[in-house]
N, C-alpha and C positions, 0 to 999 in steps of 0.2 A: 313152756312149763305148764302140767299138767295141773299139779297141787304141789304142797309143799309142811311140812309137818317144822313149826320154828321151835319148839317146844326144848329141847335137848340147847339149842342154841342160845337161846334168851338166857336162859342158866348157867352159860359159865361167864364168871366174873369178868365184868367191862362193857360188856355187852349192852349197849343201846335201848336196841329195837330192830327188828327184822323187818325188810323195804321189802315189796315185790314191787319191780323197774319191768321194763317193756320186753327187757334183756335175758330177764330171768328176775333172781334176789339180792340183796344188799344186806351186808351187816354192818351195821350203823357201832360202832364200838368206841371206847376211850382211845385204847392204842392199837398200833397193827396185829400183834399177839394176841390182843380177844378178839378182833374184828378175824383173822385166822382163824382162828381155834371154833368160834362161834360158825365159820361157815363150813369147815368140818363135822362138827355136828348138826347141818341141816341135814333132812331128810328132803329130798326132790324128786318127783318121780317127772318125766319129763315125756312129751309123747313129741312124734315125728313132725318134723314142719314140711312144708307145702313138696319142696323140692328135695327129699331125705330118700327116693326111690331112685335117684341118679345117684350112677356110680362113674367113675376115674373112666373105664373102659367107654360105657355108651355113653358118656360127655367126648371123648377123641370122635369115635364112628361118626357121631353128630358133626361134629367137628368138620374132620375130615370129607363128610357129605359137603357140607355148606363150602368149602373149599376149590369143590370141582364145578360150580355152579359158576356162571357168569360173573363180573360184578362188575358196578360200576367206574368208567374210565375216567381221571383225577386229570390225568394229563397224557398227551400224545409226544415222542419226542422220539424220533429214528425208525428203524424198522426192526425189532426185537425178535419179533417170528425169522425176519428173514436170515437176520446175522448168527441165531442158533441152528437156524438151518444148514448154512456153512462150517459151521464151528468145527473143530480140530478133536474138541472133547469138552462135554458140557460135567458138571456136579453139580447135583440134587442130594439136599440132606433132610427130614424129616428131626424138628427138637420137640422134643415131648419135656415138662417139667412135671415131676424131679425127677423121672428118671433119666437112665443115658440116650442122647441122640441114637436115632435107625439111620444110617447111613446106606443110599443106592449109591452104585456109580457106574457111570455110563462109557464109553469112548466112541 
């Protein structure tokens, strides 16, 4: 939160007192209908935070980079390269949230 203009808010009936929290603001009110109405009438002007230049898209690419990389082995238990190397027919599915799974497939 950049600034914030309480002024409009303080004024409709019930109304408290206007908080600024870490979060952003608070309307401190009697009941939820002013505490409501009171945060409809703030004025907030709000500027970007640290990480607001990522988007959906270079968050996946990134993603997906760090994916192809090494990583560390949890546990060893068979031989996984070798038995897909025989395999009949493998599938690979790519899930992306919220949108719908990209499905490859292979034989």
């Amino acid at each position: 939160m950049k600034s914030f203009d309480d002024s409009a808010a303080r004024a409709v009936p019930g109304v408290r007192k206007v908080v600024p929290v870490p979060s952003g603001v608070a309307v401190v009110a009697d009941h939820f209908w002013a505490a409501k109405a009171g945060r409809e009438a703030l004025k907030v002007e709000w500027e970007a935070a640290p990480g607001a230049p990522l988007d959906s898209a270079a968050l996946l690419a990134e993603f997906r980079r760090l994916a192809d990389q090494p990583g560390r082995v949890a546990a060893t238990a068979g031989d996984s390269p070798a038995a897909l190397a025989i395999a009949k027919r493998t599938i690979a599915a790519d899930y992306v949230v919220p949108t719908s799974p990209t499905r490859r497939w292979s034989r």
